[in-house]
C-alpha angles and dihedrals in degrees: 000000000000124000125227130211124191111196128167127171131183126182121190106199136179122188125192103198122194130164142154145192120216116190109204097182135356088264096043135051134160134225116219124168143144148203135202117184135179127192139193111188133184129176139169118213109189085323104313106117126219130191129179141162139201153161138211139196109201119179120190117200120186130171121197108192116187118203090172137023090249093035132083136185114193132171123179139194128197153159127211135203131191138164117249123221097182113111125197126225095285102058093255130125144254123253113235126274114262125195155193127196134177118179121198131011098191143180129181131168119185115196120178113190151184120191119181119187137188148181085037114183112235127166111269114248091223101043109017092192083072136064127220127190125249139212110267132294125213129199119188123177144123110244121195121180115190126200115183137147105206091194128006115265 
């Protein structure tokens, strides 16, 4: 015996989208945007009918923050909002997915040196229980350490 399910949705949505980008100085710039949505949703499981509406506010913040011209630093925030179709045994249905999301923990140090050294001990080539100074030594380099977590866990 083969069971039958009859099942039949149908979301009426309106979004209202708005978002803009502000740029404080030529290295840092912000991300702000906003929804607004509203749903009507109906839906028909093997004849038990279901109705809900909502509505949802969700803001996205973002900063990009750029230290050099071929390196950028960027952290968002942001909310989400979607319809759900799943019923559940009942017939009824789902309340609508809700969620957080933060992008980026990040940490980055640049260090550009120059070390010069001298009067370095070295062992002396003729007698190695004994030390003897050299010339100078020079070390030059850019160091960057990043630290960063691009999702919790």
């Amino acid at each position: 015996m083969t069971d039958i399910f009859r099942f039949q949705d149908k979301i009426d949505s309106l979004g209202i989208y708005l978002q803009d980008q502000i740029a404080i100085t030529n290295n840092l710039k912000f991300l702000l945007s906003g929804r607004f949505d509203i749903i009507n949703q109906n839906s028909s499981f093997n004849g038990v009918e279901s109705q809900q509406q909502d509505q949802a506010f969700t803001p996205r913040l973002g900063v990009v923050y750029q230290p050099l011209e071929p390196l950028s630093l960027y952290a968002s925030f942001s909310q989400s909002f979607t319809p759900n179709s799943a019923t559940t045994v009942d017939g009824e249905l789902l309340s609508p997915e809700r969620g957080t999301q933060f992008d980026g923990r990040l940490t980055a140090n640049l260090a550009a040196y120059n070390l010069s050294k001298r009067n370095i001990a070295v062992a002396d080539p003729n007698n190695t229980d004994f030390s003897i100074a050299v010339g100078e030594q020079r070390s030059r380099g850019i160091e960057l350490d990043v630290i960063g977590e691009i999702s919790p866990g």
